[in-house]
C-alpha atoms as one frame of an Amber mdcrd trajectory, in Angstrom:
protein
 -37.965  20.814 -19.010 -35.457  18.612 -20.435 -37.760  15.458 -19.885 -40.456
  16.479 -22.196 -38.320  17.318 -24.977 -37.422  13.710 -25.060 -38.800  11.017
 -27.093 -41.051   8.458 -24.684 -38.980   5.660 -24.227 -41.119   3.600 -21.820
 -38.565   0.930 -20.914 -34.727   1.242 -21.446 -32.988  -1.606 -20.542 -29.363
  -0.369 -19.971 -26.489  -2.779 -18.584 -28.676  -4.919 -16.270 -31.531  -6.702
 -15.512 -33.673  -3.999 -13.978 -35.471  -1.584 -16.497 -34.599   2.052 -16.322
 -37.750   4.816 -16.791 -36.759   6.818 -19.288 -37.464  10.121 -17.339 -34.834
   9.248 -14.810 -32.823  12.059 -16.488 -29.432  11.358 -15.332 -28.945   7.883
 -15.941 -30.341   8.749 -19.572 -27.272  11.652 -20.382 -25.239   9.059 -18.827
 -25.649   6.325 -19.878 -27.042   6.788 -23.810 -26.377  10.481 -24.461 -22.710
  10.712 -22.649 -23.232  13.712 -20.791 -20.977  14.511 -17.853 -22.631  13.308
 -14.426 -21.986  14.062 -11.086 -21.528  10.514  -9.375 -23.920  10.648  -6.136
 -23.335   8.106  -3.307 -26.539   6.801  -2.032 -25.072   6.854   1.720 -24.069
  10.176   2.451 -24.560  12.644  -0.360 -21.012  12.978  -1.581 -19.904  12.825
  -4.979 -16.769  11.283  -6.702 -14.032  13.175  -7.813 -10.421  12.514  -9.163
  -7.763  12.899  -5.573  -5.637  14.961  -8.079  -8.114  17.273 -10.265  -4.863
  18.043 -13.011  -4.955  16.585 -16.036  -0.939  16.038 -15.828  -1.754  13.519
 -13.040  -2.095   9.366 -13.867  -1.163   8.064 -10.879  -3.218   9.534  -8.391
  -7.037   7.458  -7.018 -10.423   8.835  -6.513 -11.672  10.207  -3.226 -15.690
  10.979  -1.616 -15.881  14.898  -1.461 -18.960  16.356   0.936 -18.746  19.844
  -0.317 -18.308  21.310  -3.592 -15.180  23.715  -3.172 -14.996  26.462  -6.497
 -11.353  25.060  -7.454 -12.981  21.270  -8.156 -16.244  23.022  -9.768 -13.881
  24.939 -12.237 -12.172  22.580 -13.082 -14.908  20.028 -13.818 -13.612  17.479
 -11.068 -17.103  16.734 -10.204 -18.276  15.475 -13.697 -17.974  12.008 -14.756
 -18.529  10.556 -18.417 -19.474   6.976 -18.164 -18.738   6.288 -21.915 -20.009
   2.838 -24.043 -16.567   0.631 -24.802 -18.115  -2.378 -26.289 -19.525  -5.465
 -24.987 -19.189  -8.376 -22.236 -21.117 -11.131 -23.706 -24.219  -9.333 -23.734
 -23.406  -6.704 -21.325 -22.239  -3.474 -22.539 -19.206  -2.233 -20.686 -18.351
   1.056 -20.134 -15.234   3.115 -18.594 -15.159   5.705 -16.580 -13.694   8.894
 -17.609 -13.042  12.391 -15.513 -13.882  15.794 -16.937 -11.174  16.870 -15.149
  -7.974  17.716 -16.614  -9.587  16.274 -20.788  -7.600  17.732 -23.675  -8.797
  18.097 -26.647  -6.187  16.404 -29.213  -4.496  18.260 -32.308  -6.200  17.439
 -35.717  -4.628  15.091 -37.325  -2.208  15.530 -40.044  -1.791  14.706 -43.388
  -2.027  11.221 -44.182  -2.170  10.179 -40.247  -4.572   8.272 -38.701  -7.509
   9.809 -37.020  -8.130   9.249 -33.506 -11.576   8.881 -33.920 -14.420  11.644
 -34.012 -17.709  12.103 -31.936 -21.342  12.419 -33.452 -20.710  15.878 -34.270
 -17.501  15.396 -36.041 -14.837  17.172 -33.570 -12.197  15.077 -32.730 -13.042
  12.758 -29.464 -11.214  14.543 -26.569  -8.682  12.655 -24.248 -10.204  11.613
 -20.783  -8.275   9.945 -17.777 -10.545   6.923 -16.596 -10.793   4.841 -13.606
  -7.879   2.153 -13.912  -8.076  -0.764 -11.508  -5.402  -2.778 -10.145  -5.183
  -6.238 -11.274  -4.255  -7.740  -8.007  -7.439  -5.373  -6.675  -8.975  -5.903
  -4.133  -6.492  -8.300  -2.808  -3.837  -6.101  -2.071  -4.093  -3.222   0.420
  -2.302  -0.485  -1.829  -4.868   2.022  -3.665  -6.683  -0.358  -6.198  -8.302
   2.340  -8.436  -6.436   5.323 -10.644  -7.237   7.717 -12.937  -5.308   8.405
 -15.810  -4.536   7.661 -20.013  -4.600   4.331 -20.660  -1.111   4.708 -21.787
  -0.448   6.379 -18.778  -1.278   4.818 -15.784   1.198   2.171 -14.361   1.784
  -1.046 -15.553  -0.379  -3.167 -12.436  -3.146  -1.035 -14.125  -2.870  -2.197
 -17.496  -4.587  -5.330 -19.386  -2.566  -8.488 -18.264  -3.240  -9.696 -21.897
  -1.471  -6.488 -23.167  -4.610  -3.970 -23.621  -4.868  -1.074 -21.487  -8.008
  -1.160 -21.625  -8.652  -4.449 -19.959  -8.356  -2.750 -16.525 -10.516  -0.402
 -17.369 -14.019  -1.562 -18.797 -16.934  -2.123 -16.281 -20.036  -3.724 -16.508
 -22.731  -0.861 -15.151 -25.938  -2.389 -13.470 -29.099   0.175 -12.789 -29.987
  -1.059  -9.210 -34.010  -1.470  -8.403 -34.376   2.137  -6.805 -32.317   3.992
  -9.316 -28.969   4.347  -8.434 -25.972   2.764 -10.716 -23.357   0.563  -9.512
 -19.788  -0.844 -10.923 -18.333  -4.048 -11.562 -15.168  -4.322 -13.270 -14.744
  -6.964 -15.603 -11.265  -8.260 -14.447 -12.894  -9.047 -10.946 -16.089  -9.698
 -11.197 -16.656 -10.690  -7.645 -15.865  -6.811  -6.632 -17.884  -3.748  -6.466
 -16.498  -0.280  -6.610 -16.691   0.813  -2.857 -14.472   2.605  -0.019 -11.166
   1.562   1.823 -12.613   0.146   5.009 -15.796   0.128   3.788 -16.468   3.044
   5.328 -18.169   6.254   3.684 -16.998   9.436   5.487 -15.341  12.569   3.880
 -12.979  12.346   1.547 -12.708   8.775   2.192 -10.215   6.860  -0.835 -12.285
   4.530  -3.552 -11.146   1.339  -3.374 -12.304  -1.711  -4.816 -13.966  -3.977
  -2.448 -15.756  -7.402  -2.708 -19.655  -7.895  -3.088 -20.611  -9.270   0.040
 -24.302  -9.044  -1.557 -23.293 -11.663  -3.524 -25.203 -10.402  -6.660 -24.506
  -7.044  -9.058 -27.634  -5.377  -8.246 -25.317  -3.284  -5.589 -26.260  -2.497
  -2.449 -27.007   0.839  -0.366 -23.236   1.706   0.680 -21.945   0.849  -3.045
 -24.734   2.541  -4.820 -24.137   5.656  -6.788 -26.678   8.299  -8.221 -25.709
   9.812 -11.099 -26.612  13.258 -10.935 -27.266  16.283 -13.391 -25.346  18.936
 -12.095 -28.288  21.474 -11.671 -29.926  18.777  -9.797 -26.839  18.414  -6.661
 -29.312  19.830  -3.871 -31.721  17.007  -3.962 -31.617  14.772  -1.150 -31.960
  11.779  -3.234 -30.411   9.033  -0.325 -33.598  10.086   1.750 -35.502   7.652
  -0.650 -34.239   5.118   1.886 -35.609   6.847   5.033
């Protein structure tokens, strides 16, 4: 079992003020390990995924999927990294990055710079994350993307000039387990769904926090997921 080959950790205090048990195996990979994670919602069952799985795509949102078609498990379009990018205050921020569509980037030459390389010394593959638009969630267009940060388009870049800005969130562990998003550029939003309304396939938008505090509430709650463990029910914890 993966749990018991971990290192007790009795209290882990990721991103928020509620304290995650370190056997909660997903939010573990995700959160301090960086392992790919299916992104549950707590509603209905369905899982995030990139609208356009091909890695030649910036421009496109993210959608709710119900059923796990072969063409999006091939491609790894239901696998999310939620990666560390630094801190907000005391926060750590992260930024959401697809599976989908990641290249792995040439070595680098002679005398050029290194990208950067990962724990095990590899070069640190290239992942389209969640961009969000800075007039979100004013504006009624799509207010989410997912693409390079020097590829998505220029309402989803940094107003101060970093790409990045647009796409760093603050992620708080919620009371019964789940994870939720805030990005930093509004931080009186949630990530959530165009009409706030969870069905099928239904387009991510992002939405304001009527709750009023970041500890997220049932419709904008998100479980990550291992993928071996998609067939537990995990939103009956609320029936």
């Amino acid at each position: 079992m993966y749990t018991q080959e971990r290192t007790a950790m009795s209290n882990l205090v990721v991103g928020g003020p509620v304290a995650v048990n370190s056997y909660d195996n997903a939010i573990v990979a995700a959160l301090v390990e960086n392992r790919p994670v299916m992104l549950v919602h707590a509603f209905n069952g369905g899982y995030l995924r990139p609208a356009e799985l091909s890695g030649e795509s910036h421009d496109k949102g993210v959608q709710l999927a119900t059923a796990l078609d072969p063409t999006t498990k091939e491609a790894q379009g239901h696998l999310w990294y939620v990666t560390p990018a630094g801190f907000f205050g005391q926060r750590p921020l992260y930024v959401i990055e697809s599976a989908a569509g990641q290249v792995s980037p040439k070595p680098a030459g002679a005398g050029d710079a290194d990208a950067g390389r990962g724990d095990d010394g590899l070069p640190k593959p290239q992942r389209r994350r969640i961009a969000v638009h800075q007039d979100a969630p004013r504006n009624t267009a799509d207010t989410v993307q997912v693409g390079l940060p020097d590829k998505v388009g220029d309402k989803w870049r940094g107003r101060n000039g970093a790409p990045e800005d647009t796409q760093l969130w603050v992620v708080t562990v919620t009371p019964w387990g789940g994870i939720t998003f805030v990005p930093i550029t509004h931080p009186d939003a949630i990530l959530g769904f165009k009409d706030h309304a969870v069905t099928a396939n239904s387009e991510v938008r992002v939405t304001y926090n009527w709750g009023g505090d970041f500890t997220g509430t049932v419709i904008n709650t998100f479980y990550p997921r291992l993928p071996s463990e998609w067939n537990v029910p995990y939103h009956h914890v609320f029936t």
